[in-house]
C-alpha positions as CSV (number, residue, x, y, z in Angstrom):
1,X,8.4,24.2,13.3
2,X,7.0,24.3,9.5
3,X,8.7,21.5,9.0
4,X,7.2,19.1,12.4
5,X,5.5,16.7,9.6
6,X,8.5,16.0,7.5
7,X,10.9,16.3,10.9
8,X,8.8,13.7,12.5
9,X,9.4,11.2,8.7
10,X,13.5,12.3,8.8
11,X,13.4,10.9,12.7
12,X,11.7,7.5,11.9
13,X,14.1,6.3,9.1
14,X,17.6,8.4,11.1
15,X,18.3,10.2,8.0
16,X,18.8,14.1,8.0
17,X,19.0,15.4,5.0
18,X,18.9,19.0,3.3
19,X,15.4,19.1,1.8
20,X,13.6,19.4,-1.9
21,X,17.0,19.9,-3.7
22,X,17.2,16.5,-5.7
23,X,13.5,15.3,-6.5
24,X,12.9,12.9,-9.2
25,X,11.7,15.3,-12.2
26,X,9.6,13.8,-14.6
27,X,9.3,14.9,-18.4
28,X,6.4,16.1,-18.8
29,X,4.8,12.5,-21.0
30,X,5.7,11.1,-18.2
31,X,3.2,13.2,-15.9
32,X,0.6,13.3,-18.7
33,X,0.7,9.4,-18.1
34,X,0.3,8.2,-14.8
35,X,2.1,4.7,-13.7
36,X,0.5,1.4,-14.1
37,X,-1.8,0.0,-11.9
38,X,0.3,-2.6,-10.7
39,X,3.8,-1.3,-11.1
40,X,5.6,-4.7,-9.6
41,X,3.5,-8.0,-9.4
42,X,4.2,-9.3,-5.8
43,X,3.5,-10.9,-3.3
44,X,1.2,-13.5,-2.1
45,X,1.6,-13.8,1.5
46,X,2.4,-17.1,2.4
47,X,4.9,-20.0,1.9
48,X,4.9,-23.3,-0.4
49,X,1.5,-21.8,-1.4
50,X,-0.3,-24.5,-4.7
51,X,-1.7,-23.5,-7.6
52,X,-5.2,-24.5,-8.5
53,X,-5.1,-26.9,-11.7
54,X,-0.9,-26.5,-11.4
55,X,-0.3,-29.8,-9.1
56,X,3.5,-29.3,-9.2
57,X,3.4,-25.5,-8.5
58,X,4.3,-24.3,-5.3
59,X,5.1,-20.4,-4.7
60,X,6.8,-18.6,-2.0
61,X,7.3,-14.7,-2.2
62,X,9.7,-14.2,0.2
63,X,13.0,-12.4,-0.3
64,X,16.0,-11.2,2.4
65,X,18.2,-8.3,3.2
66,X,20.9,-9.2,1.0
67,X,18.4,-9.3,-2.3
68,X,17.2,-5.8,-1.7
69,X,19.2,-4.1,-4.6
70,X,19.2,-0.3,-6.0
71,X,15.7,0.8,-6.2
72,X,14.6,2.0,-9.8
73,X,11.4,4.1,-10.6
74,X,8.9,2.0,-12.0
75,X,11.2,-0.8,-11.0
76,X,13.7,-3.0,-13.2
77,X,15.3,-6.5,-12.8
78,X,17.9,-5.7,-10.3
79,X,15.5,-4.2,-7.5
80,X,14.6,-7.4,-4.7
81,X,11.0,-7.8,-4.2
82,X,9.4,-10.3,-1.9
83,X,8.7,-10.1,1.8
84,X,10.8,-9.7,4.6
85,X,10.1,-10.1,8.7
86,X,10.9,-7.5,10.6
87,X,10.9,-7.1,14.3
88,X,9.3,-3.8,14.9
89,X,7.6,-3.9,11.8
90,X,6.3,-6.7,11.2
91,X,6.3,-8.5,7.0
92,X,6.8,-6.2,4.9
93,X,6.1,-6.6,1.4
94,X,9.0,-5.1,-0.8
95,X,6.5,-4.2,-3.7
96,X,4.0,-2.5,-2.6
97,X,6.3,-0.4,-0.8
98,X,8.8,0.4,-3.6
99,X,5.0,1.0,-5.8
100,X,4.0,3.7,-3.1
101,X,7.1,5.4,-2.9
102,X,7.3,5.9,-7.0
103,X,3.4,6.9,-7.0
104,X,4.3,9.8,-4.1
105,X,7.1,10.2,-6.7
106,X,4.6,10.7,-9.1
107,X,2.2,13.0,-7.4
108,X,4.3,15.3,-6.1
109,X,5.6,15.9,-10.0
110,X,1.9,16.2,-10.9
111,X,1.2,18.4,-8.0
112,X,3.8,21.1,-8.6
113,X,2.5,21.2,-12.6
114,X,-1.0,21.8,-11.0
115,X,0.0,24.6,-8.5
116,X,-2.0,27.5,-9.1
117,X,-4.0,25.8,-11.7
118,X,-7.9,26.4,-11.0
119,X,-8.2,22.6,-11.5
120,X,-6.7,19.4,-12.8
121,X,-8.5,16.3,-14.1
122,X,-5.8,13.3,-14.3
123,X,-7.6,10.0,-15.7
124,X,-5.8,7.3,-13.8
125,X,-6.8,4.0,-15.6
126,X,-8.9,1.5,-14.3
127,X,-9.0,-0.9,-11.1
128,X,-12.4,-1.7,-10.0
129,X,-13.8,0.7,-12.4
130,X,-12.1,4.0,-13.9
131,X,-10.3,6.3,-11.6
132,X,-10.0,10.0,-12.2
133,X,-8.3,12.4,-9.7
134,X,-9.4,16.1,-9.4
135,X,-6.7,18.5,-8.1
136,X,-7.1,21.9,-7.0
137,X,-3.9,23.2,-5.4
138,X,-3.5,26.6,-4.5
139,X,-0.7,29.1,-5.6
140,X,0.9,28.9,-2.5
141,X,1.0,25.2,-1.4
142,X,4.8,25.4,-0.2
143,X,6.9,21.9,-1.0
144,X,6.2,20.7,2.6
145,X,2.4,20.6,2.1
146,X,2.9,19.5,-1.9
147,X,4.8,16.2,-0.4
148,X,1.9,15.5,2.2
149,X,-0.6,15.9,-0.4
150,X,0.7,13.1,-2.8
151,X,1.5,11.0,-0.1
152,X,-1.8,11.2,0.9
153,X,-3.4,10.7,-2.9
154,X,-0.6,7.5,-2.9
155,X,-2.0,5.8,0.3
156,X,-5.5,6.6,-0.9
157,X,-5.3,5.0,-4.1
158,X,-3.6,2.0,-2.2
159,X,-6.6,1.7,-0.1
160,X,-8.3,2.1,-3.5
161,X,-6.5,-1.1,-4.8
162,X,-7.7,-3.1,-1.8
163,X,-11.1,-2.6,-2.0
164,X,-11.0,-3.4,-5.5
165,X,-9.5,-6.3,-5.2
166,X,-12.0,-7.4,-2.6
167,X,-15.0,-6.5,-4.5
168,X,-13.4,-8.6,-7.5
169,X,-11.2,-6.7,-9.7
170,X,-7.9,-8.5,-11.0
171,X,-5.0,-7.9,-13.3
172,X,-6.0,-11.6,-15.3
173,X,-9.7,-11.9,-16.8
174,X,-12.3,-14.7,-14.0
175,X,-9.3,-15.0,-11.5
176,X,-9.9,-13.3,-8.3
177,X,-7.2,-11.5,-6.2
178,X,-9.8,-11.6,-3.2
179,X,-6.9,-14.1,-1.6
180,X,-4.6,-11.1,-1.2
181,X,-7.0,-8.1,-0.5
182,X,-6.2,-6.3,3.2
183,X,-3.0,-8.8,4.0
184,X,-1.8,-8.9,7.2
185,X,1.2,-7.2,5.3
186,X,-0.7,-5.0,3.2
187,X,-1.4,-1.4,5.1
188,X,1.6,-1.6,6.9
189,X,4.4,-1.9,3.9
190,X,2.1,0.6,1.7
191,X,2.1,3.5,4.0
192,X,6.0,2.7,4.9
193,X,6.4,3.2,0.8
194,X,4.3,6.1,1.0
195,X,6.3,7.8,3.9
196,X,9.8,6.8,2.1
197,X,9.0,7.8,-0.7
198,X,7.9,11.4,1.0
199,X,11.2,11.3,2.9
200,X,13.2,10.7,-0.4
201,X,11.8,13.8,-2.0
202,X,13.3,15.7,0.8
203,X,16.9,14.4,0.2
204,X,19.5,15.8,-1.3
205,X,20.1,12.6,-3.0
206,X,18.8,12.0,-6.6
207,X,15.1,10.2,-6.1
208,X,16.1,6.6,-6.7
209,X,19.7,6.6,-4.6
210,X,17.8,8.5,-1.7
211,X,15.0,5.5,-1.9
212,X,17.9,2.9,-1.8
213,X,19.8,4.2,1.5
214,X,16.2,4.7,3.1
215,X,15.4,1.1,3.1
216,X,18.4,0.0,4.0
217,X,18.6,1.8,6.9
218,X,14.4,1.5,7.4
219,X,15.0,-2.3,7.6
220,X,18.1,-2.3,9.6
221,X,15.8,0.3,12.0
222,X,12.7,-2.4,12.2
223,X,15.7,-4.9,12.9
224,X,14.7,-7.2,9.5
225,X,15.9,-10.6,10.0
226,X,19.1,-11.5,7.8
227,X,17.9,-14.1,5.7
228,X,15.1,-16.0,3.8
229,X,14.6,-18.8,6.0
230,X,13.7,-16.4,9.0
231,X,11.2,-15.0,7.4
232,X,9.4,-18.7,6.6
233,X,10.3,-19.6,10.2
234,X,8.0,-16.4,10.9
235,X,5.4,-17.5,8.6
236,X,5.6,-20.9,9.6
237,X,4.8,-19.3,13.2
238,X,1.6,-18.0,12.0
239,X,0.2,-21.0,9.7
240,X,-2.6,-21.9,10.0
241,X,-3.8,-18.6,12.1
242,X,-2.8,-15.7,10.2
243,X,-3.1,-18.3,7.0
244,X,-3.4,-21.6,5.4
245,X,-1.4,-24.2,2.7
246,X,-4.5,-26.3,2.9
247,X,-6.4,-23.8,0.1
248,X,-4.6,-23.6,-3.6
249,X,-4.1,-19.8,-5.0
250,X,-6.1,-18.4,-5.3
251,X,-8.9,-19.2,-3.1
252,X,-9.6,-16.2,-0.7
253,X,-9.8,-19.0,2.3
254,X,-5.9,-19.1,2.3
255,X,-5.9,-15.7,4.3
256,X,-7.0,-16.1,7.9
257,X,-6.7,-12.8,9.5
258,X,-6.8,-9.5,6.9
259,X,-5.9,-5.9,8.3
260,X,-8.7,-3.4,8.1
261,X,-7.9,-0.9,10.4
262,X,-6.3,1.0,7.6
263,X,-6.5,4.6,8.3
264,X,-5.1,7.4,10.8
265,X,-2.7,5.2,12.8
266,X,-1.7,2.1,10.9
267,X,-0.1,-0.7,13.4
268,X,2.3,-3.8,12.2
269,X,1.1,-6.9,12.7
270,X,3.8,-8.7,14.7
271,X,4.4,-12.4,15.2
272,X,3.6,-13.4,18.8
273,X,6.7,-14.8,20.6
274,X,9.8,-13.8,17.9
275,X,9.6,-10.6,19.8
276,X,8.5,-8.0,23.0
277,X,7.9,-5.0,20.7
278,X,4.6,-2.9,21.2
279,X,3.2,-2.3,17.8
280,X,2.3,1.3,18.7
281,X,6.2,2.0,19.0
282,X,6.3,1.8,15.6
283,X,3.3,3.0,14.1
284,X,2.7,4.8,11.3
285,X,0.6,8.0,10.7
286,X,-1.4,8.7,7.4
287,X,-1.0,12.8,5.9
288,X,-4.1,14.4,7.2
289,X,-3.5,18.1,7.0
290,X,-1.0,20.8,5.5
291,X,1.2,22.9,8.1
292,X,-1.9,25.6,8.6
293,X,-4.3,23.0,9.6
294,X,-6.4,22.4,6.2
295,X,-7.6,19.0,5.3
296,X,-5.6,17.5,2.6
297,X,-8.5,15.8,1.2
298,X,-10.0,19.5,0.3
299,X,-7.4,19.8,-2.3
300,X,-8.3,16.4,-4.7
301,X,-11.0,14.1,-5.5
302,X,-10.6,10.9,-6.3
303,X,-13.9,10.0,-8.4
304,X,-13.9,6.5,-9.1
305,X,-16.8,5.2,-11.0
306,X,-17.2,1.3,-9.8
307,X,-17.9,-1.7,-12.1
308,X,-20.7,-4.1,-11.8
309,X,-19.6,-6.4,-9.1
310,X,-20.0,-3.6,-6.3
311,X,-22.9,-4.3,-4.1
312,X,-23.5,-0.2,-4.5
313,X,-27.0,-0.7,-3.2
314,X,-26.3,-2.5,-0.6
315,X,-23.6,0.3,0.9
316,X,-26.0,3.3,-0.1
317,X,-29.4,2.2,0.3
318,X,-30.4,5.4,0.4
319,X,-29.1,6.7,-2.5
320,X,-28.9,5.8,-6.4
321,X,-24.6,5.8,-6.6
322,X,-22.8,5.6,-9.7
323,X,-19.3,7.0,-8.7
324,X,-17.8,7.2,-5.0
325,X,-14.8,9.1,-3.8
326,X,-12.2,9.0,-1.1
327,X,-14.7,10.3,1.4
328,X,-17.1,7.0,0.6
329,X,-14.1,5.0,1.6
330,X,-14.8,4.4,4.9
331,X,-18.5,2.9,4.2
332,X,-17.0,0.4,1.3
333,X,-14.0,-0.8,4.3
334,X,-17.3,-0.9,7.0
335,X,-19.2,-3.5,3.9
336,X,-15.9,-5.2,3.4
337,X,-15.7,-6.0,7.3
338,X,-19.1,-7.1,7.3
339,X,-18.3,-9.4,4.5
340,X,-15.6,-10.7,6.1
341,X,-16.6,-11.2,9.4
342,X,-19.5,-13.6,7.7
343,X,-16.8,-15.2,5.9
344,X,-15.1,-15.7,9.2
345,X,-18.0,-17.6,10.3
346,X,-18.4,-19.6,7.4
347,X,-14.6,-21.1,8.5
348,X,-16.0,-22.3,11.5
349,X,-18.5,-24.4,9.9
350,X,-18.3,-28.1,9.4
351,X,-17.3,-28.7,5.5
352,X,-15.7,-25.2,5.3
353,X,-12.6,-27.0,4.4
354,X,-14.1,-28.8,1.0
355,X,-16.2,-25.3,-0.3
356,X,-13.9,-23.5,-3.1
């Protein structure tokens, strides 16, 4: 029964596999420097999407089963990216679940350096503001509880990434990623990547080959439709509730509905009327605790100190903030819904249409 947390992971992607024999091992440089902050640049959810001050540009990010290709760590040109409808799963955005994967990759390389360390300070770059994770692992953290601990670190720093994005940061100087912050795809496809990529460290399989067979069969298991015109049919089901082509990229008002509820259980989002699937069927569970029962956020800190354009005062009112951590999440996602629940409001107004 060690093994219930991993069992449970081989169970939901049908692959049974000896475990920790073939993990992707890192040269050291590589550990010392952690992957980019956005590792593949996709997606914007949406289809036929324009481009402010582009008239002619139109973008669509969506991909099919037959583009998937071999996945690569830290990607290449032959690995698929886009989205994909599935079924049971709901869209499911290639990149950010191939970026999850390789940053549980990552961790777990990190982790196994740090065991038995007293501490470990890893500066992680900057999104939002810089990021710095603290690591204490014990001696004896077995590879069962090593693999829940980075998955955990990797779905935290994705969580990271969309608060960031909502509070302003971007990867190109005055253009906001707002627009893409919590998608209706977002949660969903990042803690997929993060459970892959904990699954593929168990394989027998070299890292990248394991992560290849797992989404194969992971898509053909949320029943993926074939091909790139079902998946616009899909989006085209949810246009102009879920989101709008009347906004240009990237105003945030092209996003309708945003997925917040992005801890413990994460549910997909699924198109009304392409299917009777119950979202909790297929639900996914974020790493809380090791085997014995200890809270997997006692063993790291992620201290992150935030830039300018977080309203820090505004969140702790009672306090004079200049860093949060993980454990301050759940008051910046409680300010985010605030904000967008105002901004909500502001849609329903008359001359919503002709503001940014």
């Amino acid at each position: 029964m060690k093994l219930l947390h991993l069992f449970l992971l081989s169970f939901f992607v049908g692959c049974f596999t000896p475990l920790y024999s073939k993990p992707i091992n890192l040269p050291t440089k590589d550990i010392q420097s952690p992957p980019p902050r956005i590792i593949r640049t996709c997606c914007s959810f949406g289809s036929d999407l324009k481009v402010a001050a582009i008239p002619t540009k139109k973008i669509t990010h969506i991909s099919s089963l037959a583009n998937l290709g071999p996945h690569k760590y830290l990607g290449n040109e032959q690995e698929g990216n886009g989205i994909i409808y599935t079924k049971r799963g709901g869209f499911i955005d290639l990149g950010h679940l191939r970026d999850q994967a390789d940053w549980t990759a990552y961790l777990y390389n990190l982790i196994k350096q740090t065991a038995g360390k007293e501490t470990l300070v890893q500066r992680l770059g900057a999104e939002g503001g810089i990021r710095t994770l603290n690591l204490c692992v014990p001696a004896d953290l077995d590879s069962t509880d090593a693999i829940l601990l980075a998955g955990r670190i990797a779905y935290d720093l994705s969580v990271w990434h969309e608060i960031a994005t909502w509070f302003g940061a971007s990867s190109i100087p005055l253009v906001t990623e707002r627009f893409s912050s919590f998608s209706v795809e977002d949660a969903y496809s990042n803690l997929l990547g993060v459970t892959l990529g904990m699954e593929a460290l168990q394989s027998s399989l070299p890292y990248e080959q394991a992560m290849t067979q797992l989404i194969d069969r992971t898509f053909e298991k949320l029943e993926a439709v074939p091909t790139e015109a079902d998946t616009y049919a899909a989006m085209e089901q949810v246009r102009n509730i879920w989101w709008t082509r009347d906004k240009k990229l990237p105003s945030p008002k092209i996003m309708l509905e945003r997925q917040l509820d992005v801890y413990e259980r994460v549910r997909p989002l699924l198109v009304p009327g392409l299917n009777t699937n119950n979202p909790d069927d297929y639900a996914l569970t974020v790493p809380e605790k090791t085997y014995n029962g200890l809270p997997l956020t006692n063993l790291y800190q992620l201290v992150i100190k935030p830039n300018y354009k977080f309203p820090l005062r505004e969140i702790f009112p009672d306090q004079v903030r200049r860093v949060v951590t993980q454990h301050d999440f759940q008051l910046l996602l409680e300010q985010v819904a605030k904000e967008w629940q105002h901004a909500q409001i502001q849609y329903t107004m008359p001359g919503w249409y002709y503001r940014n």
